[in-house]
C-alpha positions as CSV (number, residue, x, y, z in Angstrom):
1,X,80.0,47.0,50.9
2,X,77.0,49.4,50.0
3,X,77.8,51.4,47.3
4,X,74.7,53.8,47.5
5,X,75.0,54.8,51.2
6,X,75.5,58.2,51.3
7,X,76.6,58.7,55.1
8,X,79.5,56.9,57.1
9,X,78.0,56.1,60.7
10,X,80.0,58.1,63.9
11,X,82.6,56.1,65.3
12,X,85.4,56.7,68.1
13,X,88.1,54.2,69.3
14,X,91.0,54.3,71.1
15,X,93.8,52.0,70.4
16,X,97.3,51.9,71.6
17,X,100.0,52.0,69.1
18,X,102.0,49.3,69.0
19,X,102.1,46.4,66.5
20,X,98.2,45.2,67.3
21,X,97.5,48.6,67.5
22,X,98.6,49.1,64.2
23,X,96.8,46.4,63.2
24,X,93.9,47.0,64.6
25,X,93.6,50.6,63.7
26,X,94.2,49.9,60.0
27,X,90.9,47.3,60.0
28,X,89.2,49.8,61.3
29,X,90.2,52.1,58.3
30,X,89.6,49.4,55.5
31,X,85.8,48.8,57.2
32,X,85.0,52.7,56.8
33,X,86.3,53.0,53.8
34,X,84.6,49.6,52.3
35,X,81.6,51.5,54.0
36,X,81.8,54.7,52.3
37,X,81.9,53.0,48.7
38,X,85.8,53.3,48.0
39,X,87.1,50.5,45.6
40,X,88.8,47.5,47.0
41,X,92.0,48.1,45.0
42,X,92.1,52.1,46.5
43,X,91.3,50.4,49.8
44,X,94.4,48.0,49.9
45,X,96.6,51.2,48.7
46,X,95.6,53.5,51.6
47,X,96.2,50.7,54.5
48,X,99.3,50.1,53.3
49,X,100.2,54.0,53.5
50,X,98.3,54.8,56.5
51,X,100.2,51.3,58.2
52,X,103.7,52.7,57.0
53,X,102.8,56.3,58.8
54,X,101.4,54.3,61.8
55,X,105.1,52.6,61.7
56,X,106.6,55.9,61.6
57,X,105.4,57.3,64.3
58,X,105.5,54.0,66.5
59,X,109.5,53.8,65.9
60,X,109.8,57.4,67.6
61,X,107.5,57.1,70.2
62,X,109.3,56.7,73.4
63,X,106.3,55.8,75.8
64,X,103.0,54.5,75.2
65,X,100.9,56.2,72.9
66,X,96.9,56.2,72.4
67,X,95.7,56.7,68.9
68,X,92.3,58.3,68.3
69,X,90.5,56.6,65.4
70,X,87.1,58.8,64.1
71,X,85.0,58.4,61.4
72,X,81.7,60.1,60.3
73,X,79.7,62.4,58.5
74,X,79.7,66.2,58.5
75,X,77.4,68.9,56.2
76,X,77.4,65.6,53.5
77,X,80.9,64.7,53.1
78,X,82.3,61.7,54.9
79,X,86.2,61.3,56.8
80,X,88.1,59.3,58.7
81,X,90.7,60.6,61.1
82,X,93.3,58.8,63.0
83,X,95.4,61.1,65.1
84,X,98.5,60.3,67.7
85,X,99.6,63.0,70.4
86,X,103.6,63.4,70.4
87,X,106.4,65.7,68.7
88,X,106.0,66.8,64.6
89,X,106.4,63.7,62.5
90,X,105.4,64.7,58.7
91,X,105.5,61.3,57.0
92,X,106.9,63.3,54.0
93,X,110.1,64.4,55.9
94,X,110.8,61.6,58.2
95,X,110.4,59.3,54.8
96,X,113.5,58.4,52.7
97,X,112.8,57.0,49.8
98,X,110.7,58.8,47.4
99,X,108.0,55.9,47.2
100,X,107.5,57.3,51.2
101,X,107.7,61.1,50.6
102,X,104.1,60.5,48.4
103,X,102.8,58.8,51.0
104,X,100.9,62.2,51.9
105,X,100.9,64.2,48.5
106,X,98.8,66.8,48.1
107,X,98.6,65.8,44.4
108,X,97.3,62.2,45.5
109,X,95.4,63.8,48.1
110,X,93.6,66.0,45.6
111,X,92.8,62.6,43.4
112,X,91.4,60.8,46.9
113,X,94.1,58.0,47.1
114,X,96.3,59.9,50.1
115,X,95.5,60.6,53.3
116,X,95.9,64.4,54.3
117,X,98.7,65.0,57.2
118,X,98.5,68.1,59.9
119,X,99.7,68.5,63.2
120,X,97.6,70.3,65.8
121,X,97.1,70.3,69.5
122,X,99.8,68.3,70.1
123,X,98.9,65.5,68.0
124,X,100.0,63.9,64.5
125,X,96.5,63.8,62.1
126,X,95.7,61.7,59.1
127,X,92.4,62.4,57.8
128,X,91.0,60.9,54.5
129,X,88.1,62.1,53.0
130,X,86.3,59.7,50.3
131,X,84.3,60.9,47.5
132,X,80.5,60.8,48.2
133,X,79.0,58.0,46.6
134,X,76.4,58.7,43.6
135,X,73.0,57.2,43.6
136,X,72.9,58.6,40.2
137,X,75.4,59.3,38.1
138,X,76.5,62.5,37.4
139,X,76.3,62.1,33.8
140,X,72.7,61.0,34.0
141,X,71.8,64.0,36.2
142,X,73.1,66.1,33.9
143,X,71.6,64.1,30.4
144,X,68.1,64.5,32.5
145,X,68.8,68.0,33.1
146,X,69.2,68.6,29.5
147,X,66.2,66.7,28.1
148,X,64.1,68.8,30.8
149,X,65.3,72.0,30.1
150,X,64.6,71.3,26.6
151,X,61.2,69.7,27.5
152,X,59.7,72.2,29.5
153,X,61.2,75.3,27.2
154,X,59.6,73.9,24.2
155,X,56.0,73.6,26.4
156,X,56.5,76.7,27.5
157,X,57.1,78.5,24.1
158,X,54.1,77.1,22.8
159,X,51.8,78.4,25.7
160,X,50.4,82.0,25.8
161,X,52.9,85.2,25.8
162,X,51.5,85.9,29.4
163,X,52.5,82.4,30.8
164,X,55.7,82.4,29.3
165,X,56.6,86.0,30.3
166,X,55.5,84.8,34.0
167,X,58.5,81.6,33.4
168,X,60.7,84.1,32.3
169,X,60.6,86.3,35.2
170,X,61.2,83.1,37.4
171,X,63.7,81.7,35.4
172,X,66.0,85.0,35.2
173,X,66.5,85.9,38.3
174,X,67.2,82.5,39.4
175,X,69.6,82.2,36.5
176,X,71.1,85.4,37.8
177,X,71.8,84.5,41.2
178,X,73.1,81.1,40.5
179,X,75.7,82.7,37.9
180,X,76.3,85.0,40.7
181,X,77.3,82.2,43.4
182,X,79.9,80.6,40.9
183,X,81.2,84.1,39.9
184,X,81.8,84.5,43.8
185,X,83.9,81.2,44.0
186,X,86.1,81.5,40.6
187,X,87.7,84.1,41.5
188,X,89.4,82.7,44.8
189,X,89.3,79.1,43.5
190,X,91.8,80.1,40.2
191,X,93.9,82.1,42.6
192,X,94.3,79.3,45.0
193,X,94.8,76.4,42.7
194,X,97.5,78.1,40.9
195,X,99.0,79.4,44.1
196,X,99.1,76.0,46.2
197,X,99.6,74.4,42.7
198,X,103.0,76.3,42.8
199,X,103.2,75.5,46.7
200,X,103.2,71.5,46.0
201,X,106.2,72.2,43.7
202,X,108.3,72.7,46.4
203,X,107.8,69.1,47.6
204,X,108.8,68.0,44.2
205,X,111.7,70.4,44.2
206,X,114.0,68.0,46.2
207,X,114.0,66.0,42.7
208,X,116.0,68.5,41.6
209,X,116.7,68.1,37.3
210,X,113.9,65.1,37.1
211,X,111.0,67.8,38.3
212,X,112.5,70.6,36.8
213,X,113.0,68.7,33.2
214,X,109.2,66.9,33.4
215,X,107.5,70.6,34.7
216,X,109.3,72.7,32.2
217,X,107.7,70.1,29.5
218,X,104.3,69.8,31.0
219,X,104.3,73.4,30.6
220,X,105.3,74.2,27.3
221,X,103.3,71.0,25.9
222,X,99.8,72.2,27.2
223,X,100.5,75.9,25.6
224,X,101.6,74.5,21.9
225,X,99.4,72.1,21.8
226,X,96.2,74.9,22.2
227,X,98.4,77.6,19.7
228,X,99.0,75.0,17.1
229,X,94.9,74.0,17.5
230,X,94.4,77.6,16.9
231,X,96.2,78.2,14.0
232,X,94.6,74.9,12.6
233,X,91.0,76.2,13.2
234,X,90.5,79.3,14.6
235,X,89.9,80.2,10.6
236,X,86.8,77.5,10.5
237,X,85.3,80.7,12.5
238,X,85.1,83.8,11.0
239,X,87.9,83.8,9.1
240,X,87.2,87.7,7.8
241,X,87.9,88.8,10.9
242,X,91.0,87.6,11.9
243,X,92.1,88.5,8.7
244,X,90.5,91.8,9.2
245,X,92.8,92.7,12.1
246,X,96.1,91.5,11.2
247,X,98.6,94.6,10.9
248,X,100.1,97.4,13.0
249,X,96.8,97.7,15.1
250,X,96.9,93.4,15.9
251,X,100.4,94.2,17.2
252,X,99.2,97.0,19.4
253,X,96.3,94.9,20.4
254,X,98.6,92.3,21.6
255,X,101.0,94.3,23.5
256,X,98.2,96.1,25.6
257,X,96.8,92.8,26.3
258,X,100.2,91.3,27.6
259,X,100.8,94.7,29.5
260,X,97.3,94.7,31.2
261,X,97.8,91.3,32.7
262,X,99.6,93.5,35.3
263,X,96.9,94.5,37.8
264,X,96.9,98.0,39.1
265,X,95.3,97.0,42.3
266,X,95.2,93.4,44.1
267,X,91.3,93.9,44.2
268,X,89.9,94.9,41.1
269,X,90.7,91.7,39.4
270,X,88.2,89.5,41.7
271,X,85.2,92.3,41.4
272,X,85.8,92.3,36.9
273,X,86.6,88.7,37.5
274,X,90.0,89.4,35.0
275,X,91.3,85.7,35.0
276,X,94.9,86.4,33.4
277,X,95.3,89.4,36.6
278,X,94.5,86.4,39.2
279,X,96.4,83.8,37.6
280,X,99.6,86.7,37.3
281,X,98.9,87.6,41.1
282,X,98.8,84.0,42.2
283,X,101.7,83.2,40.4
284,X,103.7,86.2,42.2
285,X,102.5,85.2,45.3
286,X,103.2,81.2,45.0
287,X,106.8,82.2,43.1
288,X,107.4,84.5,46.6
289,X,105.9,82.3,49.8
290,X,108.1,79.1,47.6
291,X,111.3,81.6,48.1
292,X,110.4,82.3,51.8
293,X,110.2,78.4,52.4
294,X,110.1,78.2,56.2
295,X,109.8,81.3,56.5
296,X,106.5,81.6,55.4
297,X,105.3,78.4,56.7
298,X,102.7,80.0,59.0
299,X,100.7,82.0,55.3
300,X,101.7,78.7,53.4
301,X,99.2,77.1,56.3
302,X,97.3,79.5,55.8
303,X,96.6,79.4,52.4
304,X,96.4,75.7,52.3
305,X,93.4,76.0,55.1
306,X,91.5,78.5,53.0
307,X,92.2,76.3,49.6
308,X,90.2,73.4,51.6
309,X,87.6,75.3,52.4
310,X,86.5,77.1,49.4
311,X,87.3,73.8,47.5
312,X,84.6,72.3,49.9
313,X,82.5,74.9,49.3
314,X,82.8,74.1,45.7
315,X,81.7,70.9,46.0
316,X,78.9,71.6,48.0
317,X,78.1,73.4,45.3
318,X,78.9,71.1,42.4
319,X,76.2,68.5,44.2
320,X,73.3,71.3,42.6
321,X,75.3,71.2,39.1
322,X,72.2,69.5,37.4
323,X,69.6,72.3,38.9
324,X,72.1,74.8,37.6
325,X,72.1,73.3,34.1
326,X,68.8,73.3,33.8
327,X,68.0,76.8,34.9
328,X,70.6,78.0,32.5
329,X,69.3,76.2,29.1
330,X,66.1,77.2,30.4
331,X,66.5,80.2,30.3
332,X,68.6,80.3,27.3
333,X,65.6,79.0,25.5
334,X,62.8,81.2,26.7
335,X,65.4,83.9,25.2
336,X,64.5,82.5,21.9
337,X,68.3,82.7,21.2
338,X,68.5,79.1,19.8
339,X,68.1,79.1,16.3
340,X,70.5,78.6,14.6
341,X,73.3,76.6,17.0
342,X,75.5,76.1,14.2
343,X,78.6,77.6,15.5
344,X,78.2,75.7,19.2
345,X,77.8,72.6,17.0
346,X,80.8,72.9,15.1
347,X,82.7,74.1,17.9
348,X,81.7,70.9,20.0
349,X,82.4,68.4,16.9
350,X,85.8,70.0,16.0
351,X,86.7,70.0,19.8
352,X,86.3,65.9,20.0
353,X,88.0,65.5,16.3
354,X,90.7,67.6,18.3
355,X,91.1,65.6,21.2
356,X,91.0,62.4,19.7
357,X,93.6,63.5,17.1
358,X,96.0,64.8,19.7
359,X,96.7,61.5,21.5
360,X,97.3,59.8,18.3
361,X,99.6,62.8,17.0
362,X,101.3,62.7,20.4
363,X,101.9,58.9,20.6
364,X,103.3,59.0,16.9
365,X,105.7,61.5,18.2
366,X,107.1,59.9,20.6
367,X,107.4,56.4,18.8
368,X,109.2,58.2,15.9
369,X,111.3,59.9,18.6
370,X,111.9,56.7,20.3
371,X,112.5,54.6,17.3
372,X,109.3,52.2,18.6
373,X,106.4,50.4,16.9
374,X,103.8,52.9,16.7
375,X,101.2,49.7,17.0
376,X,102.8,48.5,20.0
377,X,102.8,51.4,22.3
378,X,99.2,52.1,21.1
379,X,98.4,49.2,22.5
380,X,99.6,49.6,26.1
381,X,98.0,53.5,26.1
382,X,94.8,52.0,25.1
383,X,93.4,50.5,28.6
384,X,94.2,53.9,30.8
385,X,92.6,56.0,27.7
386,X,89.6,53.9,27.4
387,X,89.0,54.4,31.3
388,X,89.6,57.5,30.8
389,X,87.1,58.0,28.3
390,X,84.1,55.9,29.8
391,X,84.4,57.3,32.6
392,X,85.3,61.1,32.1
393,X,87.6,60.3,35.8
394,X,91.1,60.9,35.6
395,X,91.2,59.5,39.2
396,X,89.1,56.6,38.3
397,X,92.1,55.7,35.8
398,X,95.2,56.7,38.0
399,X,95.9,52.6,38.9
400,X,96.0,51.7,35.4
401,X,97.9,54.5,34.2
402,X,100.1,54.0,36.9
403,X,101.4,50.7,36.3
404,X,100.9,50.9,32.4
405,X,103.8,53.7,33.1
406,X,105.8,52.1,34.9
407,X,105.5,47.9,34.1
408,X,104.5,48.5,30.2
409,X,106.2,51.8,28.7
410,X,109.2,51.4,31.2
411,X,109.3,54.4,32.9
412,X,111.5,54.4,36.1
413,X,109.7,54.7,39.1
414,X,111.6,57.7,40.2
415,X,109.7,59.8,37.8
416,X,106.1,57.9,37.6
417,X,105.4,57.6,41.7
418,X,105.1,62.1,41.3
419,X,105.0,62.7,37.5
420,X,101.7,60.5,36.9
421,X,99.3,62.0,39.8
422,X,100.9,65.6,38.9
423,X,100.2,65.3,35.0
424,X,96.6,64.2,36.2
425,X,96.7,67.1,38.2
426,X,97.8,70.4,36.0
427,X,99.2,68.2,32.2
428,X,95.2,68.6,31.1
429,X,96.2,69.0,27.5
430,X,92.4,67.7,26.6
431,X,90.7,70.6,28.8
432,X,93.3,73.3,27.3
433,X,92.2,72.1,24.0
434,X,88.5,71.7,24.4
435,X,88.2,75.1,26.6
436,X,89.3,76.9,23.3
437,X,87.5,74.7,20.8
438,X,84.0,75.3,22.8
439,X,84.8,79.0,23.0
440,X,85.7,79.8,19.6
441,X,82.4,78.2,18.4
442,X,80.5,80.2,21.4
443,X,82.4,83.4,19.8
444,X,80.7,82.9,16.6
445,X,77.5,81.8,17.9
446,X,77.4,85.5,19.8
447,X,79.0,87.5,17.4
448,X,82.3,88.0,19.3
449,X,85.1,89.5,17.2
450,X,87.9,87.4,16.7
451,X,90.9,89.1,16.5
452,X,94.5,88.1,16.5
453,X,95.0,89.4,20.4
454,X,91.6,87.9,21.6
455,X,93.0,84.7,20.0
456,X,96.0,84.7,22.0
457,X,94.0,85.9,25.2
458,X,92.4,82.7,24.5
459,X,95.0,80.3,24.4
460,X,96.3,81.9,27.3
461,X,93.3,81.6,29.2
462,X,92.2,78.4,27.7
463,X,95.9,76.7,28.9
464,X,96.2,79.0,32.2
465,X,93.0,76.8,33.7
466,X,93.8,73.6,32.5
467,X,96.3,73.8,34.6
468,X,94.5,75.5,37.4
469,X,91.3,73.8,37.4
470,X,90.2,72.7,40.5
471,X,90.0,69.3,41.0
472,X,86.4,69.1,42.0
473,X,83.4,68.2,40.8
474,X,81.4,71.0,38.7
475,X,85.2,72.4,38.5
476,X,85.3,73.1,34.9
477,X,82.1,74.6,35.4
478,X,83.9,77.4,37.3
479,X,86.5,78.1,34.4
480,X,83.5,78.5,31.8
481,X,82.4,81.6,33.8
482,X,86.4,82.7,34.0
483,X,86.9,81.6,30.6
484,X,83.8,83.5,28.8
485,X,84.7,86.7,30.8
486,X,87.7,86.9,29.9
487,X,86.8,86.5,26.2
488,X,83.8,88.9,26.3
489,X,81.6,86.2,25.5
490,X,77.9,87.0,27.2
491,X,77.4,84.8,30.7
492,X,74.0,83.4,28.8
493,X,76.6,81.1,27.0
494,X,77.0,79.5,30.1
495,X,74.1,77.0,29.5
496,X,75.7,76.1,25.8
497,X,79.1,75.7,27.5
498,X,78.1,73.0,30.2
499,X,75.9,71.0,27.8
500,X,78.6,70.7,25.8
501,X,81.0,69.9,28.5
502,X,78.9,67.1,29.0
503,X,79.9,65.4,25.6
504,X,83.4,67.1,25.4
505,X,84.3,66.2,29.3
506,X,85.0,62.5,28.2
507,X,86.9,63.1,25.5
508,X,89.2,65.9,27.2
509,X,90.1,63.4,30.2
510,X,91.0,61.2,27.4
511,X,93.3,63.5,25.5
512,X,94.3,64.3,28.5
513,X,95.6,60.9,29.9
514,X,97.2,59.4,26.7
515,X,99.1,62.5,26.2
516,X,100.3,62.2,29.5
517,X,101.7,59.0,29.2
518,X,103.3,59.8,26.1
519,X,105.3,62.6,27.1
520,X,106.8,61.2,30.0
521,X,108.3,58.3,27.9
522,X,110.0,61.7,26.3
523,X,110.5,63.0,29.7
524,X,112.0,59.8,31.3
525,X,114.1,59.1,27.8
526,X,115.8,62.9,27.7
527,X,116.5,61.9,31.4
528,X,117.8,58.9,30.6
529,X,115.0,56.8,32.5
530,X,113.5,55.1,30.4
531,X,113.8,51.3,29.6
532,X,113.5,51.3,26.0
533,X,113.4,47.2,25.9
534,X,110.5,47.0,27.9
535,X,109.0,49.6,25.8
536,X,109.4,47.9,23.1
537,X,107.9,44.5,24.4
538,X,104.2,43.8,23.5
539,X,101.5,44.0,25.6
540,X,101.2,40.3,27.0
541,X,105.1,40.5,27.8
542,X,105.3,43.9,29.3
543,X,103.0,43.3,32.2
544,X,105.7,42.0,34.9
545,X,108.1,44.4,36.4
């Protein structure tokens, strides 16, 4: 297997499908996929799902059937596509078990360990799409985008006003346009996210009490664990004036800005780029096409189509992150507005303290809940939150937090096979809480008022895209220019933002994961789920189902 080829060769096969077929058409998926650099254990997963769909639609088949198998390379990004002309068969509604109704999840899908399902022409379609390999990492492009900027604003400060007013009059305009391009994708990307987000629920909705009780907590989690953040250290930054504005005219404050989260148009929040007004809209329009269920089917389509595509156009985009970084600290230095980064600093140091205290907080919760050995159950979150946190992936630690769910906290399957890849999904406590952090230290760093209603826009905001960020890379990129909008913090704070995301990103997937895992052993136990003796086994007993 080469890890560092970027392209998957053309290929086209037809095979029949029968039990060689099957066979034969699954080798040929394992080879492509070994080609484009996916893992050998991701490998494994995805022929086993993509043989059990095969099987599917081989038991309905009533005459001989020809499978297409395709793989290759368009505009960068590599798939593999295995389609099979005959009637509708959605793996997800001919399955019965819910094991089988994942098999295509758009969750999984999202993460790159499902295949994506569609019917057209005739024909039943699987198409996978893996991640395009890195030569370099992307934490290394963006460390060497860093140390550039830096490098070549400090030589350029130091030459002649003349050369460095030349610079500048590159540098901004540039800056300008690329702040322009993402402003053009939030937008659409929020409003899509949430609204297929809420779209996806209605495959979970089947579960009845189990997804209602697990989404319900997810939910209220995220937002108290970003209010009770703020109240902790939203006074670290410029205490006076919160203080300043509490009263009759904070209460005012607050109830305009929960009223003008109605939009009086369905345009004008994409042109101000209002985040809250596109996040309400989507959610009315998710809430609605979920009521019209079948109804609706051809806009649900629809909408999933257009969520592809601007998601693909995002990570086209994301593939220039590192150019975009360094234009924008650039440019930030050749402002001369760097010095005195206190407030950034603090607000990047108190975000880590806050994500690493969470997951302890959290896991001491639910032991004292549980009546379990805090040591114990620390033990067993450890390995998923240490991938986590190496790695700044949640899908690189979706296996291991898998099975520590389910084999070491005891779990039942029923609620880890959906609850896990959804947490991973929209349960990003750690973003919620590092969003804030980063933008309360960017507030003081620019002078932005901090009043008790721009505090609650905030933790709005802040917990409204960790749940809608797109799962892409350069996607929290995206809610850095919604989330600074929206808080009246200048777009030059862009540069600070990322290059602190850098540092913060591992530590949010971090939070992020552990918490995860700790409230759905409070999820699964209110449920009545949960296998408290196997939860209260130690790690080198815990390990066999």
């Amino acid at each position: 297997m080469n890890k560092h080829k970027l392209t998957l060769p053309k290929q086209r096969k037809e095979v029949p499908l029968d039990e060689a077929g099957i066979d034969t058409l699954a080798q040929l998926l394992a080879s492509a996929l070994e080609q484009a650099g996916v893992t050998r254990k991701d490998v494994i997963r995805l022929r086993l799902a993509v043989e059990e769909i095969l099987g599917l639609w081989k038991s309905d088949s009533e005459k001989e059937t020809i499978c297409t198998f395709r793989c290759g390379t368009r505009l960068g990004r590599m798939y593999l596509e295995i389609a099979a002309p005959g009637r509708r068969i959605d793996p997800d509604e001919a399955a019965t078990d819910l094991a089988g109704q994942m098999l295509c999840s758009d969750l999984l899908a999202q993460a790159g360990l499902s295949p994506v399902y569609s019917y057209r022409d005739g024909s039943n379609r699987l198409a996978l799409y893996p991640p395009r390999p890195q030569t370099l990492s992307p934490l290394l492009q963006l460390l060497l985008a860093i140390v550039s900027a830096v490098v070549a604003g400090a030589a350029l400060l130091a030459l002649p006003a003349g050369v460095r007013d030349a610079a500048v009059g590159i540098v901004d305009p540039l800056f300008a346009a690329l702040m322009g391009i993402l402003q053009t994708l939030a937008g659409p990307m929020i409003f899509l996210g949430v609204c297929w987000g809420i779209l996806n629920m209605g495959d979970i909705h089947m579960l009845g009490r189990i997804g209602k009780t697990v989404l319900l907590r997810f939910l209220g989690a995220i937002f108290l664990l970003i209010a009770v953040t703020a109240v902790c250290l939203v006074w670290l930054f410029h205490p006076e004036g919160g203080a300043a504005s509490m009263g009759g005219d904070a209460a005012a404050q607050i109830y305009s800005m929960i009223l003008s989260i109605i939009p009086t148009n369905i345009i004008t929040p994409f042109l101000e780029g209002n985040s809250l007004q596109i996040i309400f809209m989507a959610i009315c329009v998710g809430l609605v096409l979920l009521v019209l269920g079948e109804k609706a089917s051809a806009l649900r389509t629809l909408l999933g189509q257009i969520n592809g595509a601007v998601q693909f156009m995002m990570e086209m985009v994301s593939r220039y992150i590192a150019l975009f970084v360094f234009v924008s600290l650039l440019s930030l230095m050749l402002s001369d507005a760097v010095s005195d980064l206190g407030g950034v600093i603090k607000g990047l140091l108190l975000g880590i303290a806050a994500c690493v205290v969470w997951p302890l907080l959290y896991a001491l919760w639910a032991c004292l809940q549980l009546k379990v050995s805090f040591p114990v159950v620390l033990r067993k979150l450890l390995p998923a939150y240490l991938i986590a946190l190496s790695t700044a992936s949640s899908s690189a630690a979706l296996s291991t937090n898998l099975e520590t769910c389910e084999r070491r906290l005891g779990i039942s399957g029923r609620i880890v096979q959906f609850a896990v890849p959804l947490g991973q999904v929209m349960f990003k406590t750690g973003a919620g809480v590092g969003f804030f952090v980063l933008a309360l230290g960017l507030a003081e760093f620019y002078g932005v008022a901090m009043s008790p209603s721009w505090v609650i826009t905030g933790v709005l905001t802040a917990g409204l895209l960790a749940i809608a960020a797109p799962p892409v890379p350069g996607g929290s990129l995206t809610c850095y220019t919604v989330l600074l909008t929206q808080l009246g913090i200048p777009e030059e704070a862009i540069g600070l933002a990322v290059a602190g995301n850098v540092i913060l990103e591992f530590f949010m997937t971090g939070c992020g994961i552990s918490c995860l895992q700790s409230e759905l052993m409070l999820s699964a136990n209110k449920l009545g789920m949960l296998d408290r003796d196997r939860l209260r086994q130690r790690g080198d007993q815990a390990s066999h189902p």
